[in-house]
C-alpha distance (Angstrom), angle and dihedral (degrees) to the residues before:
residue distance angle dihedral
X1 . . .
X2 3.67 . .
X3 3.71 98.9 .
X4 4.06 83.3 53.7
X5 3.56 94.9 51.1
X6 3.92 92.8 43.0
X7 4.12 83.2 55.4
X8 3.65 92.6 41.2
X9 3.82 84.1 65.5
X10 3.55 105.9 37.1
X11 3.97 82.3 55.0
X12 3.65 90.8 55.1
X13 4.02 93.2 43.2
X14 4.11 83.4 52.5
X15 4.31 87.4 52.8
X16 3.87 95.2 46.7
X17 4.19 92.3 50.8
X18 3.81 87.5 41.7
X19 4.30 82.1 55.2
X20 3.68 100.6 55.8
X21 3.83 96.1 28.3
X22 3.73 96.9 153.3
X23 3.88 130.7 -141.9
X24 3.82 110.2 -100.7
X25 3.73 103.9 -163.1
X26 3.44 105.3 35.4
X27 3.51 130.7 130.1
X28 3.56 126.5 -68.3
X29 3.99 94.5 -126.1
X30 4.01 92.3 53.4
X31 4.04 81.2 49.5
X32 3.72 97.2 58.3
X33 4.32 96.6 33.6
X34 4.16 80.6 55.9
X35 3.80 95.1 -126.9
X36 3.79 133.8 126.5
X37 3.70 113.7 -93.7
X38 3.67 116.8 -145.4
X39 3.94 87.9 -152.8
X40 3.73 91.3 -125.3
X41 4.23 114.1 -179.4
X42 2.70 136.5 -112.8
X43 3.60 81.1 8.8
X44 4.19 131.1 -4.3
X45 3.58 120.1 -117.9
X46 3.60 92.3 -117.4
X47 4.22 100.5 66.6
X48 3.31 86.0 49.1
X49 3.34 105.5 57.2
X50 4.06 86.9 41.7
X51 4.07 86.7 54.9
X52 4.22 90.1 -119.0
X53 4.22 121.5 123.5
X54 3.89 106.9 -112.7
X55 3.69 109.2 -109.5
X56 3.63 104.3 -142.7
X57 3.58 84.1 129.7
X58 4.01 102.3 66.2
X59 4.18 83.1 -141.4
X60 3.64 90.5 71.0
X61 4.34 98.9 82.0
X62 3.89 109.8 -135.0
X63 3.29 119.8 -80.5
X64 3.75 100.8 0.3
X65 3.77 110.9 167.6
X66 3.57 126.4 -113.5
X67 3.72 122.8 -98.5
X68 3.34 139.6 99.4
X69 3.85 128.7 -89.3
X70 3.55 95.9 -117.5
X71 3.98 92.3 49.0
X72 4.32 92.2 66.5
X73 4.03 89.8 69.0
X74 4.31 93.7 45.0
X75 4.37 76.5 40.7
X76 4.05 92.8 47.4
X77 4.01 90.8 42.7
X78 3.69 98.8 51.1
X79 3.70 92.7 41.4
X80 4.30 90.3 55.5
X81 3.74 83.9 49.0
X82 3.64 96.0 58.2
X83 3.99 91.9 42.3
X84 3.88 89.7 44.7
X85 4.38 87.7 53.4
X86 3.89 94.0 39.7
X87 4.07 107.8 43.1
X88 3.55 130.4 84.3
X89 3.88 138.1 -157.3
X90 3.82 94.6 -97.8
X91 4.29 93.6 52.4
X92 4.21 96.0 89.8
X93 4.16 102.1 169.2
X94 3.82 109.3 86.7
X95 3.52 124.7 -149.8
X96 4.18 113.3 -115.5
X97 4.07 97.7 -122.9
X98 4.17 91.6 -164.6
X99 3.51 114.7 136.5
X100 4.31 92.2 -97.4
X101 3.91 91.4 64.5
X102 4.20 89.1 46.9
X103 3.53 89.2 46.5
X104 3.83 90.3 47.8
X105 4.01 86.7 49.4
X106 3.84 90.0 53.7
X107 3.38 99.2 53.9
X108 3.53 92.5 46.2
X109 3.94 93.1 57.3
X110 4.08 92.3 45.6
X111 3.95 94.4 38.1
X112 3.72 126.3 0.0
X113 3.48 104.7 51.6
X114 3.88 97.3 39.1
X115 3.98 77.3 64.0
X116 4.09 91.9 64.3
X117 3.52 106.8 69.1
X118 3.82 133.1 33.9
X119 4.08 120.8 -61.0
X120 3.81 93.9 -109.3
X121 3.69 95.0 54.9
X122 3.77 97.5 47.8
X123 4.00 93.6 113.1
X124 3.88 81.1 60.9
X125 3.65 95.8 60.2
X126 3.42 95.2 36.7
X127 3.59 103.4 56.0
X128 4.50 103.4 21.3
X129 3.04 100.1 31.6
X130 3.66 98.2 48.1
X131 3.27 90.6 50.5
X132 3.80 96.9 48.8
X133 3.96 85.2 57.0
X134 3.78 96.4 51.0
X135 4.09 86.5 63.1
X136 3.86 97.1 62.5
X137 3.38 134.5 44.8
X138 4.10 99.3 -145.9
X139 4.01 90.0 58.3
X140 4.55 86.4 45.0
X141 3.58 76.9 54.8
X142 3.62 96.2 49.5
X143 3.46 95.3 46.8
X144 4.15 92.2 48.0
X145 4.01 87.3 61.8
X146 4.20 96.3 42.8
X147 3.83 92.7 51.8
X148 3.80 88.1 40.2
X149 4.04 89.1 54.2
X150 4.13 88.0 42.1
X151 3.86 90.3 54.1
X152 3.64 96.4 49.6
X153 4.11 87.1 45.3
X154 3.98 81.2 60.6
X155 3.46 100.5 45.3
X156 4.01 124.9 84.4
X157 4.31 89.8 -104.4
X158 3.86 105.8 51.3
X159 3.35 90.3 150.4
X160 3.81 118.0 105.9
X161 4.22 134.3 10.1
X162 3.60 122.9 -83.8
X163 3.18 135.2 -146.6
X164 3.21 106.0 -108.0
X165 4.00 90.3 51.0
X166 4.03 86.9 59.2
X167 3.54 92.8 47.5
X168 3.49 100.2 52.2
X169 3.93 87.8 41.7
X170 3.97 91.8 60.2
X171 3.65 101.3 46.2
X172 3.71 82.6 49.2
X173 3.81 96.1 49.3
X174 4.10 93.5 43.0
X175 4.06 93.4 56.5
X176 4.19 86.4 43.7
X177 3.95 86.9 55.1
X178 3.56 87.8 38.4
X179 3.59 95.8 54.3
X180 3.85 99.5 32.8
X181 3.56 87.3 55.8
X182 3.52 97.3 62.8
X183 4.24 121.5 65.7
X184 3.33 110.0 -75.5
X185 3.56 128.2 -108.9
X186 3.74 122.5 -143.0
X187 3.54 93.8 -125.3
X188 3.53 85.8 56.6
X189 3.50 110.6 68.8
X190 3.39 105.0 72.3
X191 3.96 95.3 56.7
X192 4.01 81.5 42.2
X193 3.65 86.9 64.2
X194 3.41 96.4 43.7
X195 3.60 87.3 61.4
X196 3.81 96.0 51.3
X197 3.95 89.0 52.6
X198 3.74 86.5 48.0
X199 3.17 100.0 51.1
X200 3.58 99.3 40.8
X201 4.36 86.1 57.9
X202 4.26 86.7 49.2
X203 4.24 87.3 52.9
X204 3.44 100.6 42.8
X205 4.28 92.0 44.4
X206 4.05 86.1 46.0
X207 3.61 101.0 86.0
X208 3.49 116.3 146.8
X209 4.04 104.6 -177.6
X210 3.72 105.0 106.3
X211 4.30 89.8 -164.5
X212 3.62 129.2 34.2
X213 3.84 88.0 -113.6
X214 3.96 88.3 64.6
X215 4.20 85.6 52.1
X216 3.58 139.0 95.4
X217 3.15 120.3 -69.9
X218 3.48 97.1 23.7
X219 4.04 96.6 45.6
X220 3.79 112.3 84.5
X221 3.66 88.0 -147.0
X222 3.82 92.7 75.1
X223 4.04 101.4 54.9
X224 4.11 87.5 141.8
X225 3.86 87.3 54.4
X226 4.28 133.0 -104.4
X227 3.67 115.8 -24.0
X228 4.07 90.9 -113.5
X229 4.13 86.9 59.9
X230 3.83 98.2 77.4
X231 3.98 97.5 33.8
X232 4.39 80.0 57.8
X233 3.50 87.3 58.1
X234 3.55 105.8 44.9
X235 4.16 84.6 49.4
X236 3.28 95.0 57.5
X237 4.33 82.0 51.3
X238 3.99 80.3 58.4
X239 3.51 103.3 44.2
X240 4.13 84.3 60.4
X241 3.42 93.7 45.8
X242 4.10 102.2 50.1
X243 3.80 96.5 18.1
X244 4.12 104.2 -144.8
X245 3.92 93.6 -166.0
X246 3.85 86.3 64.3
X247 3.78 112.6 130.1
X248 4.39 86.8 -118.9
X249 3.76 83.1 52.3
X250 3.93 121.5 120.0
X251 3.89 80.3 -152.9
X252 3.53 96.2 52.3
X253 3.54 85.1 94.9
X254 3.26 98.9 49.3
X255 3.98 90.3 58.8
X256 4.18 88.9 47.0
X257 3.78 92.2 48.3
X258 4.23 96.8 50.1
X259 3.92 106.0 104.4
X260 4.20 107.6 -111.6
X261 3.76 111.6 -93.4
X262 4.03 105.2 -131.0
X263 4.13 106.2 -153.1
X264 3.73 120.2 -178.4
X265 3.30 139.5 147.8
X266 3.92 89.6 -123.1
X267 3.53 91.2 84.3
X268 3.99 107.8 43.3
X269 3.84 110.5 102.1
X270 3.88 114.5 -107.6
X271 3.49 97.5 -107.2
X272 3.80 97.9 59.6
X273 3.48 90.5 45.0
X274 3.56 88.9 58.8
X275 4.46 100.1 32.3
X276 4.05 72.8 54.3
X277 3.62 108.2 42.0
X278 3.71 92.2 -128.5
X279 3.93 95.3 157.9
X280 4.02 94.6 43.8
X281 4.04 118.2 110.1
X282 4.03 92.0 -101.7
X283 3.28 96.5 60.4
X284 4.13 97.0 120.3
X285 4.31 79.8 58.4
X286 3.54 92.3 44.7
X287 3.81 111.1 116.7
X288 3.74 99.8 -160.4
X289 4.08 96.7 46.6
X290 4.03 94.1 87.1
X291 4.11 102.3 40.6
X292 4.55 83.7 38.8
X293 4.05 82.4 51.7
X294 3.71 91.4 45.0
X295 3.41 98.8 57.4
X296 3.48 99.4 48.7
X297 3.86 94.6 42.2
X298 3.26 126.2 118.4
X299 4.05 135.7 -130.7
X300 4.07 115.3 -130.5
X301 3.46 86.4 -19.2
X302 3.95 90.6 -73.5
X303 3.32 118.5 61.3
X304 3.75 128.5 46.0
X305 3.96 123.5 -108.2
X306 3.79 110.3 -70.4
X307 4.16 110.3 -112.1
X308 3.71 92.8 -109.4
X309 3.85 96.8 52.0
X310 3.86 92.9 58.5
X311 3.69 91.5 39.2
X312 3.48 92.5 57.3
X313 3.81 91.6 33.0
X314 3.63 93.5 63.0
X315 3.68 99.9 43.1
X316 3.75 93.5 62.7
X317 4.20 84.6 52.1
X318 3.95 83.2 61.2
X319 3.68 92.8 83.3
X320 3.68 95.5 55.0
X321 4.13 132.1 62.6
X322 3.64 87.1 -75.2
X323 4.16 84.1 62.4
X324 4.26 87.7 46.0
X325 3.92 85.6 53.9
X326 4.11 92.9 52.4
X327 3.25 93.2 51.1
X328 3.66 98.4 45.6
X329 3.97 83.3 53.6
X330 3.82 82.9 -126.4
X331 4.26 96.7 -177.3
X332 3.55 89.9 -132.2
X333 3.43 92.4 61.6
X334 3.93 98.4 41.0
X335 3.65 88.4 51.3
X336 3.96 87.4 60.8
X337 3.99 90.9 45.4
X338 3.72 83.4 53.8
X339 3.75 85.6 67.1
X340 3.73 97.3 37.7
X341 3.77 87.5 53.5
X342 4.00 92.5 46.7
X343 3.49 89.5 48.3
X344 4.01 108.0 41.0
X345 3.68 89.8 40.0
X346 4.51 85.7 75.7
X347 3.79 82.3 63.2
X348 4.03 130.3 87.6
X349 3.83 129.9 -40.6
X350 3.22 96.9 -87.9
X351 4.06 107.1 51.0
X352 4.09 87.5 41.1
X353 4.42 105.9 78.1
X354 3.98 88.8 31.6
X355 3.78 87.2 45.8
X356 4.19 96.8 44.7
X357 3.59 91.0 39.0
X358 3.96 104.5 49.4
X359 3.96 88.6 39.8
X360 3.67 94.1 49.3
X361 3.62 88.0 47.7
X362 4.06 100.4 43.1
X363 3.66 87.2 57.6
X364 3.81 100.0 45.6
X365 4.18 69.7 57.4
X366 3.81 97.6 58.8
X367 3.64 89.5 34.2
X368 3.97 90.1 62.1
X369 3.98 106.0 33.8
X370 3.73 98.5 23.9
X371 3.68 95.1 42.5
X372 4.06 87.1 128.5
X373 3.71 94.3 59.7
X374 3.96 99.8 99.4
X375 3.72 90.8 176.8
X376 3.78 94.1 58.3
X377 3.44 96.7 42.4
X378 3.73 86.8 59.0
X379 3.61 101.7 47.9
X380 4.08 89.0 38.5
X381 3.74 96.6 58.7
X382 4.43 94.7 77.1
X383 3.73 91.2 54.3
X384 3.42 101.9 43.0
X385 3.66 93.5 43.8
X386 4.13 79.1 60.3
X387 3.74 87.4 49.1
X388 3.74 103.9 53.5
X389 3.81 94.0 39.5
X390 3.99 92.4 52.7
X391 4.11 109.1 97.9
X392 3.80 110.1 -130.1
């Protein structure tokens, strides 16, 4: 009986190798992004569907865009031109126009910032808002330190900031304050906005705790809350002040095209509707009845809200008592960012470590000083099960 056992095992040991058998000889880009290569020549399928040259050949760098030599001057030309149109007398950084920064530029228009927005507006981002950050030099900027944060994402080390991200993020951040502190001018707003979205994608992906214990809430570095909690509030201050859904707006269209969120109480579970005293007669004061609603709402009555919605969704809540209560690590309220985490954290790149590693981390929190709480424990254990079995 032994013996059979003992085989029984092997057998399975044989099936699991046979599973992840990995490709041997494939290219060094497909090596370092951590996905299969299907060892494609002259060039595998998957380089050029992520817009690289295959490096077979160990002359081709990793993950060097693709375009054409001759393409980099036409690149560099129209690039000065847009600088020369959009900068005045009191902008003083320059932008380095070497060929790293245009090849930085490229792969944000063919990969980084399709990655910002939703799926079904990517033709948006590719082709407005591109364009919108070729006119001024604080969203070039901007876009310099998100690619540089998406490449290092890719590569085999995506653990801490570089310096280059840094750099590119405080040139960016000096000519926003510079221009934000001057009056406003109408063709402004829309690249002002820009900005705010930007940077609010370039805080949330900068996470520097490498283990949930190093994380808000559990860090005692963060008593005012998560770096990404104050630059939500002062974008929802923008979004009053230059108005993107505006009919002149190039955004406007990206506020008609989102799918309608459907919220109602119909389809929150039971016991959140009573942990949250949804059905009570203060409901309309009631701070958690719109983010509880939220994230049980439903998209076209189908599909559930996309990971970007309720990420942005709930950071424009973090002004308001709902904000007071996160900060105050009310349990409540920690047991609903649970979810948010669980839930954002299937979304793009750059919401998924922040969002693994802050939920993992807030419920190590209620699991240590709320460990009384029966009825959280209960309702924490299907996110966090998400949480801890979600690969960094």
């Amino acid at each position: 009986m032994a013996a059979m056992q003992t085989s029984s095992n092997t057998d399975d040991l044989v099936r699991k190798r046979r599973a992840h058998q990995k490709s041997r000889s494939g290219c060094t880009n497909c090596k370092l992004r951590r996905v299969k290569c299907d060892e494609g020549y002259p060039e595998c399928s998957r380089c050029l569907s992520f817009g690289v040259l295959c490096n077979y050949d160990i002359r081709i760098s990793n993950l060097q865009p693709r375009y054409a030599i001759s393409q980099k001057f036409s690149d560099k030309f129209q690039i000065y031109k847009a600088l020369m149109t959009s900068v005045t007398c009191n902008e003083e950084l320059e932008l380095e126009l070497n060929d790293d920064n245009l090849a930085r530029l490229e792969r944000f228009r063919i990969r980084t910032v399709l990655s910002i927005g939703p799926p079904e507006l990517e033709q948006f981002y590719e082709n407005e808002v591109y364009r919108l950050t070729l006119r001024h030099r604080f969203l070039i900027q901007f876009a310099q330190a998100l690619t540089s944060i998406h490449d290092r994402y890719l590569s085999s080390t995506p653990r801490r900031r570089t310096i280059e991200e840094i750099h590119y993020w405080t040139k960016g951040v000096t000519l926003f304050n510079n221009k934000i502190s001057t009056p406003l001018h109408h063709s402004d707003r829309d690249a002002i906005w820009a900005a705010a979205s930007m940077l609010g994608v370039i805080t949330f992906a900068s996470i520097e705790a490498s283990t949930p214990e190093e994380a808000w809430p559990l860090t005692p570095l963060m008593r005012h809350g998560p770096e990404w909690f104050k630059m939500g509030q002062g974008k929802s201050v923008l979004q009053q002040l230059v108005r993107p859904d505006r009919p002149d707006s190039i955004f406007q269209e990206l506020f008609s095209a989102l799918p309608t969120i459907e919220v109602s109480p119909e389809n929150v579970p039971q016991e959140f509707i009573k942990l949250y005293e949804l059905d009570s007669s203060y409901a309309d004061c009631n701070p958690y009845v719109i983010p509880v609603t939220h994230i049980f709402a439903t998209r076209n009555s189908q599909h559930p809200v996309s990971a970007i919605q309720l990420f942005f969704a709930f950071n424009g809540w973090m002004h308001s008592a709902f904000g007071n209560l996160v900060l105050n690590k009310d349990p409540r309220t920690l047991l609903l960012m649970v979810y948010w985490y669980s839930k954002i954290s299937t979304g793009p790149w750059w919401l998924r470590r922040r969002a693994v590693m802050e939920g993992q981390a807030t419920c190590i929190y209620l699991e240590t000083f709320h460990y009384d709480d029966v009825i959280i424990h209960d309702l924490l254990k299907t996110p966090r099960c998400y949480l801890f079995n979600t690969p960094l």
